[in-house]
Structures are given as structure tokens and as C-alpha cells.
C-alpha positions in Angstrom: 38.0 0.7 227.2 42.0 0.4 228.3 43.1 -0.3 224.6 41.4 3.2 223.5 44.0 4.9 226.1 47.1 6.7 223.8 49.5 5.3 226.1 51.1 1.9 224.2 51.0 -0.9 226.5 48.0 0.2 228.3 46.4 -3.1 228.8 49.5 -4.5 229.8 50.1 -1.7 232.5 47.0 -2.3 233.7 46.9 -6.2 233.6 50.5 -5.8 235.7 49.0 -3.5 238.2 45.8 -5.7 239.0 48.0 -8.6 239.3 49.9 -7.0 242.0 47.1 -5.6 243.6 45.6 -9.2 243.4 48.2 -10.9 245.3 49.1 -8.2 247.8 45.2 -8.0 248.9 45.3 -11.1 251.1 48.9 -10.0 252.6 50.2 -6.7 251.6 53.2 -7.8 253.3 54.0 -10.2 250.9 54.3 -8.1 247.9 58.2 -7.2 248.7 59.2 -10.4 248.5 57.3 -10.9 245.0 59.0 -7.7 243.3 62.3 -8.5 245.3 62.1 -12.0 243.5 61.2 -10.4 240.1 63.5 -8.0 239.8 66.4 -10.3 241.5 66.0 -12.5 238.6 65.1 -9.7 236.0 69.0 -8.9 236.6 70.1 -12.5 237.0 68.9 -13.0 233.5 70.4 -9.5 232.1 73.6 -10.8 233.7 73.6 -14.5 232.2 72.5 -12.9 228.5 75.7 -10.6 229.0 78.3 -13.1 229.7 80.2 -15.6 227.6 81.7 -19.0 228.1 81.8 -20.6 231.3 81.2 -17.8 233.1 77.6 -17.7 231.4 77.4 -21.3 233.4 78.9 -20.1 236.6 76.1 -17.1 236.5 73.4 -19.8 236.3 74.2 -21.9 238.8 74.6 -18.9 241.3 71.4 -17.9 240.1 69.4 -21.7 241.2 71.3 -21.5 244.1 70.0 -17.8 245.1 66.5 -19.0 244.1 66.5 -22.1 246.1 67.9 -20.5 249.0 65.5 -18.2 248.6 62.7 -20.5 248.5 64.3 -22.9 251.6 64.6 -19.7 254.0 60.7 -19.2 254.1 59.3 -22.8 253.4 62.0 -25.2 254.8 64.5 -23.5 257.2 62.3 -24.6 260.6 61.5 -28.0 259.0 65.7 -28.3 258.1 66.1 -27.1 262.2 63.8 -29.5 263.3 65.0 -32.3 261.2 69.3 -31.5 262.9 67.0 -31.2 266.5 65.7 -34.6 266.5 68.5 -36.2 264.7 71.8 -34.5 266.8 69.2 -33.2 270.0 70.1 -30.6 269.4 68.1 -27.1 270.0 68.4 -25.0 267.7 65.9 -22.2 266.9 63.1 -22.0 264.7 62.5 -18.9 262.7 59.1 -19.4 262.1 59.0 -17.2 258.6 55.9 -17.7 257.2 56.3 -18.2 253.5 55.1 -15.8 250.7 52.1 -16.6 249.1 52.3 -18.6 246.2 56.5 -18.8 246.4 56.9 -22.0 245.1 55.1 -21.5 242.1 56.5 -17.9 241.0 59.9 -19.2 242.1 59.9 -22.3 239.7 58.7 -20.2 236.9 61.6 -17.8 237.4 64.3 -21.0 237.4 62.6 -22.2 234.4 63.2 -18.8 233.0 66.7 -18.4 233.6 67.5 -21.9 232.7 65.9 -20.9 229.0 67.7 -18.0 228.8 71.0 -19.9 229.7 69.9 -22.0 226.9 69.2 -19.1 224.5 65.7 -20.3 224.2 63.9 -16.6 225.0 66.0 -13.5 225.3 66.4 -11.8 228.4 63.1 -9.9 228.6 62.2 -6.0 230.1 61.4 -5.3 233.0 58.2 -4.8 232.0 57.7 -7.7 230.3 59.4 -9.8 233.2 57.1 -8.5 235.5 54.0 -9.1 233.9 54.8 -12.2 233.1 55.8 -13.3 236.5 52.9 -11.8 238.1 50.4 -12.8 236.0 47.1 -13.1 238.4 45.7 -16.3 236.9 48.9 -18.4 238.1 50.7 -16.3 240.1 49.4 -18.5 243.2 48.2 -22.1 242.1 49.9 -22.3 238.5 49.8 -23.6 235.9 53.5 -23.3 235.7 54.2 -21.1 232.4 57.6 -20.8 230.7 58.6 -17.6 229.4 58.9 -19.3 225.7 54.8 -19.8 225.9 53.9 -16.4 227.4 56.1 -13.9 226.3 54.8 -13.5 222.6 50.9 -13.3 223.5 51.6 -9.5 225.0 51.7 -8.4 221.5 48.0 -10.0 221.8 47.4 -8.5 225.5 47.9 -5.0 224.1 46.1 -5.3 220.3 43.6 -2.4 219.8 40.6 -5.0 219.0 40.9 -7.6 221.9 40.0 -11.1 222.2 37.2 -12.2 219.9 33.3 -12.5 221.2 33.9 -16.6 220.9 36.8 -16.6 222.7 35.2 -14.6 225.8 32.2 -17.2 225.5 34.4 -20.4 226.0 36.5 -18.2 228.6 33.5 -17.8 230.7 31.9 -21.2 229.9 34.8 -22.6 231.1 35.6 -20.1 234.2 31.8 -21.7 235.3 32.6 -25.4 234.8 35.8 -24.5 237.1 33.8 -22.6 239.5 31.4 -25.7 239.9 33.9 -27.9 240.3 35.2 -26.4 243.0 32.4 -24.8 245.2 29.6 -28.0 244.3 32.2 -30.6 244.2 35.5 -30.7 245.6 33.5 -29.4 248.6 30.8 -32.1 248.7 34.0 -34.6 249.3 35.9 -32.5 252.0 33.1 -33.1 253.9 33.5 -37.0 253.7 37.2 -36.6 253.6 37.4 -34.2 256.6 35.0 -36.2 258.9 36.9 -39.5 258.4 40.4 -37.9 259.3 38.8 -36.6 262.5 38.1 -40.2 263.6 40.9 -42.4 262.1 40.7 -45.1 264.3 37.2 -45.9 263.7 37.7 -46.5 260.0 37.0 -50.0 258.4 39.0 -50.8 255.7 36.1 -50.4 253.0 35.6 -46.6 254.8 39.3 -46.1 255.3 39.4 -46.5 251.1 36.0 -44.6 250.9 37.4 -41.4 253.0 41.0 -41.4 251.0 39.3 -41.6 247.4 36.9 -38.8 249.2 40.2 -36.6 249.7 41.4 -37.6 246.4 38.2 -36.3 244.5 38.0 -33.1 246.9 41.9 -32.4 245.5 41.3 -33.0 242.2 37.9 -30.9 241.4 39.7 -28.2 243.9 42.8 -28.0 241.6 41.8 -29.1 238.4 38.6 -26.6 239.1 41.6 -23.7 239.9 43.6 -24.6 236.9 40.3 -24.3 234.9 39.0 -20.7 236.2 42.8 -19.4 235.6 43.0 -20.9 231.7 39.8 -18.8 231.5 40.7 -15.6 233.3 43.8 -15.5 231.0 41.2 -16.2 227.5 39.5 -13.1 228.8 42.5 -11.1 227.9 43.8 -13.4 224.9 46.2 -15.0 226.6 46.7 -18.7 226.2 48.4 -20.2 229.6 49.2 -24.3 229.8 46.3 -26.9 230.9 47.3 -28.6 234.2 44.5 -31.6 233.9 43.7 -34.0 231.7 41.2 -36.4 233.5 43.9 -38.2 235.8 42.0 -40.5 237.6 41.0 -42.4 234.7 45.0 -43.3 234.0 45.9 -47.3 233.8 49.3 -46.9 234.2 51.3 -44.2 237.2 53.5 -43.1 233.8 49.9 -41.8 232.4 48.4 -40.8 235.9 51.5 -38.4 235.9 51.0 -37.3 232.1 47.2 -36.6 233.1 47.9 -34.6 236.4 49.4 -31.5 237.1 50.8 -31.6 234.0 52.7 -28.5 234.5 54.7 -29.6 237.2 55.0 -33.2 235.9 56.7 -31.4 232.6 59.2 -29.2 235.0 60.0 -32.4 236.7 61.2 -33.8 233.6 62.9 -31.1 231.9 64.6 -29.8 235.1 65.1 -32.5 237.8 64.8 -35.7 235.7 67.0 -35.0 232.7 69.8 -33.2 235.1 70.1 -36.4 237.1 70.0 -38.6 234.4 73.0 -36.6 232.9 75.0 -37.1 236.2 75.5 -40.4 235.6 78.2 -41.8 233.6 75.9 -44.6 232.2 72.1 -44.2 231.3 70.1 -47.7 231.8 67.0 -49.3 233.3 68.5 -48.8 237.1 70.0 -45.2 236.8 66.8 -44.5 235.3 64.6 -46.2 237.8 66.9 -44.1 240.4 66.6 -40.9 239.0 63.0 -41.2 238.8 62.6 -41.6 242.3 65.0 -39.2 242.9 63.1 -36.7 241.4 59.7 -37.4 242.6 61.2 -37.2 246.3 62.1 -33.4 245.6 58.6 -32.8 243.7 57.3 -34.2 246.8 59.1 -32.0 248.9 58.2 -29.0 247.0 54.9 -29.5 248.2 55.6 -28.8 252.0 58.2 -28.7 254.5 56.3 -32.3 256.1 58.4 -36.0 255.3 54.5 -37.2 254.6 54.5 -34.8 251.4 58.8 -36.9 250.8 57.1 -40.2 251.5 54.2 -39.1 249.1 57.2 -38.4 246.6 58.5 -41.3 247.0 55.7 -43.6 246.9 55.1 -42.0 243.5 58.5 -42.3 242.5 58.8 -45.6 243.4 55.4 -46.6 241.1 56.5 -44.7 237.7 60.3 -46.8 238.5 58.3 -50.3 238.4 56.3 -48.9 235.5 59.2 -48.4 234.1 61.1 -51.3 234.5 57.4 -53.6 233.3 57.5 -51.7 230.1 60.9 -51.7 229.1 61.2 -55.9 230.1 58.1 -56.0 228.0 55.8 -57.4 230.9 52.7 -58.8 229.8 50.4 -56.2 230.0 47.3 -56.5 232.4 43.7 -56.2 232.0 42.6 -53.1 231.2 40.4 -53.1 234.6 43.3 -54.3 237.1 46.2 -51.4 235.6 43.3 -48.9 236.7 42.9 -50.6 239.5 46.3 -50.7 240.5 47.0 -47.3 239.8 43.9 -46.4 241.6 45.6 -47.6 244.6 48.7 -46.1 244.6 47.6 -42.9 244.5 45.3 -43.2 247.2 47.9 -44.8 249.1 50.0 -41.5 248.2 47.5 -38.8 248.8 47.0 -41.0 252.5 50.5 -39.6 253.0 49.8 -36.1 251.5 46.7 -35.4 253.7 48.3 -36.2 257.1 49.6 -34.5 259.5 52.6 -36.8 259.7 54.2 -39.7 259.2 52.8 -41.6 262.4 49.0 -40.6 261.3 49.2 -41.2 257.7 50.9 -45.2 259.2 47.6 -45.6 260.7 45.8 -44.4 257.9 47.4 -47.5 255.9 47.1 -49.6 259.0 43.2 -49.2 258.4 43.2 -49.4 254.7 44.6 -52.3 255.5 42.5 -53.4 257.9 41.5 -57.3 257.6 40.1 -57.7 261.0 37.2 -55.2 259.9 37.3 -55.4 256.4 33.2 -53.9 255.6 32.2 -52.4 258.2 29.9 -49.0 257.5 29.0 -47.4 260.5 30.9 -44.6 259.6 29.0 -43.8 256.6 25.8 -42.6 258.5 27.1 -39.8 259.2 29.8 -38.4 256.7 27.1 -36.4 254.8 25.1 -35.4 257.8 21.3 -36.0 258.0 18.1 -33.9 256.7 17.5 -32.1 253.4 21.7 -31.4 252.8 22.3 -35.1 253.2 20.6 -35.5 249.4 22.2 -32.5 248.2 26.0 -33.7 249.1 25.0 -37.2 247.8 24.2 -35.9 244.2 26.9 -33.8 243.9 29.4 -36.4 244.9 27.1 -38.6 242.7 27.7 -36.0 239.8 31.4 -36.0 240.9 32.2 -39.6 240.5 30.8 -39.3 236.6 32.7 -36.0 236.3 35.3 -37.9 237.3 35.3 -41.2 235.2 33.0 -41.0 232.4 32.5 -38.7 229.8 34.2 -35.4 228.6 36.3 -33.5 230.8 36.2 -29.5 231.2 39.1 -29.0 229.0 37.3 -31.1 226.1 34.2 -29.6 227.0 36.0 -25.9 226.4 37.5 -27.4 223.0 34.1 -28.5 221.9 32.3 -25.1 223.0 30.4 -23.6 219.9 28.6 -20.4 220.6 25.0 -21.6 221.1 21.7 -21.2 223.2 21.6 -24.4 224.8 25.8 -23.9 225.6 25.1 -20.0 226.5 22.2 -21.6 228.9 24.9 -24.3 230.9 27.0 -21.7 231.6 24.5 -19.7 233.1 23.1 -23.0 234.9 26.6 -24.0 236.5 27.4 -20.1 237.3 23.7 -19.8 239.0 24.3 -23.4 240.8 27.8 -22.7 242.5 26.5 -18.8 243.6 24.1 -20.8 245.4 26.3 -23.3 246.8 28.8 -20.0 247.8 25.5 -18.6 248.8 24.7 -21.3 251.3 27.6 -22.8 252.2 31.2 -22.3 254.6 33.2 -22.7 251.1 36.5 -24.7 252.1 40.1 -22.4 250.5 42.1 -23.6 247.9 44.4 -26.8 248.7 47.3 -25.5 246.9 46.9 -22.1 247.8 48.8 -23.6 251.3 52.1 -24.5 248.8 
């Protein structure tokens, strides 16, 4: 109905103001800081397309450091405080800012923005177009992380008179449902194992200590991957074609494919612009310098995550795995057995996401204390009662049942939207997964977002 409005752009107009409303509606408050950041950068961008020479350099590298100050005054100031407090005892303040929603994603999109246009990859954009863009409801909060260069030129699509195809709203919506399940039926069948282990840590055998970390691993994965789905929808529905962020991770054999498969948004900004500017720092590039850079980076990606050292040390850890990877491929290591390289990379991201879930450091020590626990390697008392008892007991078991295929065997969603043809029996799963997680939203407390909280 929009595109029959005289007013050109109309679509757009409207597609800028719902995304606004969208992310104010939890927090009106937050909204300032959004449109500060957008049109801070709008005119960092102007500035940088304006200038010549080294001054054009000079602009760009006033412009990270705005944006990263920016981001460290509401995410990181009270953990830098606390950090000089324990280190100098000293006392100094806290501020206690509670960060924007969503800032370190639209903040990172906007330094991937201005880097392009440093590098005369996209033109400084409009206003406009800048704020749309920015704003985007689909990733303005969780991502996927979108570059200008892949965004920009679908507004001519946004704002055609005839609109996305019939097919294309099909495998938007069949694909918006397989997201939805995957969040409401399955990441939140494992938060409840994941969350009732972490509430009794000490009890854990080392068989349920693995058990309640692969949980939490699971839970993140549907939760985010199910997000990252719903949004690549949303944005079909209006013909606009954002990056995939999943590409069945846990199956990986190797950390260097585990980090191709996940978040692959992020892991492709951690190349481009934290990987390759270190590398370029140093005067020689070999196997160590790269080895250092990659762990280098990974500790900031960590740290992007939260203002914790568990969410460095889960950096690190990370880091530290794609380094030896690394360093087995390039000395042309005999490779394992296709089995064991899952199984080793299996376990180092469940020792990772040990750190990533706790509290702190100390915790997530014991947590790997009873991973590995040899003194009570099998025990299973725990188990009785991670599911609860009576009629839901069965229901969480098949879902987490259904997750652990999801998971490891067959298609994944994004395959699954590929492959969508318009047809009954496709027409009557989307209707079955839709009907299925309005039940489960129906009948359950449904857990939010894990990366809504970075």
C-alpha cells in the first residue's frame, strides 16, 4: 500500500521510521544516542570524502578513535575503573552508564563504513540513506553485521513500485518460522539444562559438567543462529538481502572452520579490520607474527562481547586454537581422523563458552575444575532433574532430542531457505513450525535474546 503513496522514497521513509520506533520501544531513552551516533558519523564520512592526502587519513583515524571512545564510555568505563581499583587500590568511581541497546553492533557497522569510504569503496551516502541503513530493524540489535557496500544498492529495490516477488515472501516467512522454532522450542529446551547446572556447579561430574556446557552451547547457538535467521527473513520481506551469520558451526573439524561456520559476520570484521591491521604492523609477516596477531585479535573480539575478563579469556582461548591450527597446517601436520578434529574442536569451544557463560573468572576455573573432574568422572545424579519431572519432562527431552539432529545431521535453515520451492507440503511446515513455537510462547516463560545483552 506504501509504494502507491506519490511521495518517492515512501517505503524507505517508512521502513526508517519503524526501525526507529522498533528500537526506541524497549528504551525510548536510547534513541539519542542512536541518531547522535548516526549523524556523528553521517558527517565523519562527508568530512573524510571531502579531504585529500594525509589529511583524508588523519580524518579516519579521529573518526575510530571517536567511535571507540564512544563505544568504551557506556560498555567499558566501570570495568576499565575497576580493573586501575584492583590493580593500583585505588577507588575510583564507577559511572555506572548503562550501555545503548545494540551499541556494539551499530557501532561496528558505522567503523566498517567509514573505513570503506576511506578506502573509496562506497561514496559517502545521504543522510537518508545513512540512516536507514544504520537503523535497519532486522540487525540493528543482534546483527548480522552489514557493510554499506552490500546494503546500500538494494534501496533502489526497497522503494520499487511492484515489491518483492510472491516466492520471495514464501521463503521469507518459511524461514522467519524455522528461526522462530529455533529459538522459542529449542534454544530454550537447553537453557533449562544449562541454567540448572550453573546453579549447582559444585555438584557437577565431569560427564554432567560436559553435558551442562554443550547444553549452553546448543541454547547459544539455536538463540543466535535462530535471531540471525528471523532477521535475513524480516529483511526478504521488503527485498532486501542482509549477510547469513550461520552456517552449521558445530559440525566444524577444524577451530579455522568452526570460525568460518559461526557468526560469520563478525568473524569476517575480525579479519578485514583487526587481523589484517595487525598483521601490517609488523615489519615481517611469518608463521609467529601471524600466530600473534591471531590471538591478538580474538582477545579484542572477545572483549567486544562484554566488559568481563571471562568474555578476554574466552577470546583468547579461541585465539589461541585458530594459532595452533594455524601453525599444524602450514607445518603440514598429519592430519587427524575425521572423528578426533571434531572432537577436538568440540572441546575447545565448550571449554570457551565455560568461560563466556560465567560470571567470572573464579567460576568459570571451577567450571573446568569439574570438566575435569577425574575423581567423579560418570556420575549422573544431576541429570534427574535438569528437565524437571511429569508430562514437560518428555516435551524438553524431544526438543532437545530434535535439537541435537538440528544440530549435527541434515540440512541447516539457511540450506533449507535455498532449497524452498513454493509447495503444499513446504507451505504446510511453515505453518507447522509457526503453530508449534506460538504454542511453546503460549505456554512457556520464553528466555530473551543472549546477544541482545552485547
Amino acid at each position: 500500500m506504501v509504494r502507491r503513496f506519490p511521495l518517492g522514497r515512501a517505503p524507505q521513509i517508512c521502513i526508517l521510521l519503524a526501525s526507529l520506533v522498533f528500537y526506541a520501544w524497549p528504551k525510548p531513552a536510547n534513541l539519542p544516542y542512536l541518531l547522535g551516533s548516526i549523524l556523528g558519523n553521517w558527517l565523519l564520512a562527508r568530512w573524510i570524502a571531502s579531504a585529500t592526502g594525509l589529511a583524508r587519513k588523519r580524518i579516519l583515524q579521529l573518526s575510530l578513535v571517536l567511535n571507540l571512545a564512544f563505544l568504551c564510555a557506556f560498555k567499558y568505563l566501570d570495568f576499565i575503573a575497576e580493573t586501575l581499583n584492583g590493580v593500583f587500590g585505588r577507588h575510583l568511581p564507577l559511572p555506572g552508564l548503562a550501555f545503548p541497546l545494540g551499541i556494539s553492533f551499530f557501532t561496528l557497522t558505522q567503523i566498517m563504513y567509514l573505513v570503506d569510504c576511506y578506502e573509496q569503496l562506497v561514496p559517502a551516502n545521504t543522510l537518508f540513506d545513512h540512516a536507514t541503513f544504520v537503523s535497519f530493524f532486522p540487525y540493528v540489535i543482534s546483527g548480522p553485521l552489514s557493510r554499506a557496500k552490500r546494503i546500500l544498492h538494494q534501496f533502489p529495490v526497497l522503494n520499487a513500485r511492484e515489491g518483492p516477488a510472491a516466492e520471495l515472501v514464501a521463503r521469507a516467512l518459511y524461514l522467519f518460522s524455522l528461526g522462530l522454532v529455533k529459538k522459542v522450542v529449542l534454544a530454550d529446551a537447553f537453557s533449562r539444562v544449562a541454567d540448572y547446572g550453573w546453579a549447582s556447579i559444585a555438584s557437577w561430574s565431569a560427564l554432567e559438567a560436559w553435558v551442562v556446557v554443550t547444553s549452553y552451547a546448543l541454547q547459544i547457538y539455536f538463540d543466535f543462529s535462530g535471531y540471525s535467521d528471523m532477521a535475513i527473513a524480516s529483511a526478504l520481506l521488503f527485498g532486501i538481502d542482509i549477510p547469513r551469520n550461520f552456517d552449521a558451526p558445530l559440525r566444524a573439524k577444524s577451530i579455522i572452520e568452526y570460525w568460518q561456520r559461526w557468526h560469520i559476520s563478525l568473524t569476517s570484521f575480525i579479519t578485514t579490520y583487526l587481523y589484517t591491521p595487525i598483521m601490517q604492523s609488523f615489519r615481517r609477516i611469518t608463521l609467529a607474527t601471524s600466530a600473534v596477531a591471531t590471538i591478538a585479535a580474538m582477545t579484542i573480539a572477545g572483549l567486544w562481547h562484554g566488559p568481563n575478563w571471562t568474555y578476554v579469556l574466552f577470546g583468547t582461548v579461541h585465539g589461541a586454537g585458530l594459532a595452533i591450527n594455524q601453525v599444524w597446517r602450514r607445518k603440514k601436520m598429519p592430519a587427524l581422523p575425521g572423528f578426533l578434529s571434531w572432537l577436538l574442536t568440540f572441546a575447545v569451544y565448550d571449554v570457551g563458552f565455560a568461560f563466556f557463560r560465567s560470571p567470572d573468572v573464579t567460576s568459570a576455573f571451577k567450571i573446568l575444575g569439574r570438566m575435569f573432574n577425574w575423581h567423579d568422572p560418570f556420575g549422573t545424579f544431576l541429570f534427574l532433574g535438569m528437565n524437571g519431572r511429569g508430562p514437560m519432562l518428555v516435551i524438553y527431552l524431544a526438543a532437545q532430542a530434535c535439537g541435537i539432529c538440528a544440530a549435527f545431521l541434515g540440512k541447516s535453515t539457511d540450506q533449507l531457505a535455498r532449497d524452498f520451492k513454493p509447495t503444499w507440503p513446504s507451505y504446510a511446515a511453515a505453518v507447522a513450525c509457526a503453530l508449534l513455537a506460538f504454542l511453546y510462547l503460549n505456554s512457556n516463560v520464553v528466555t530473551p535474546f543472549v546477544y541482545a545483552g552485547f
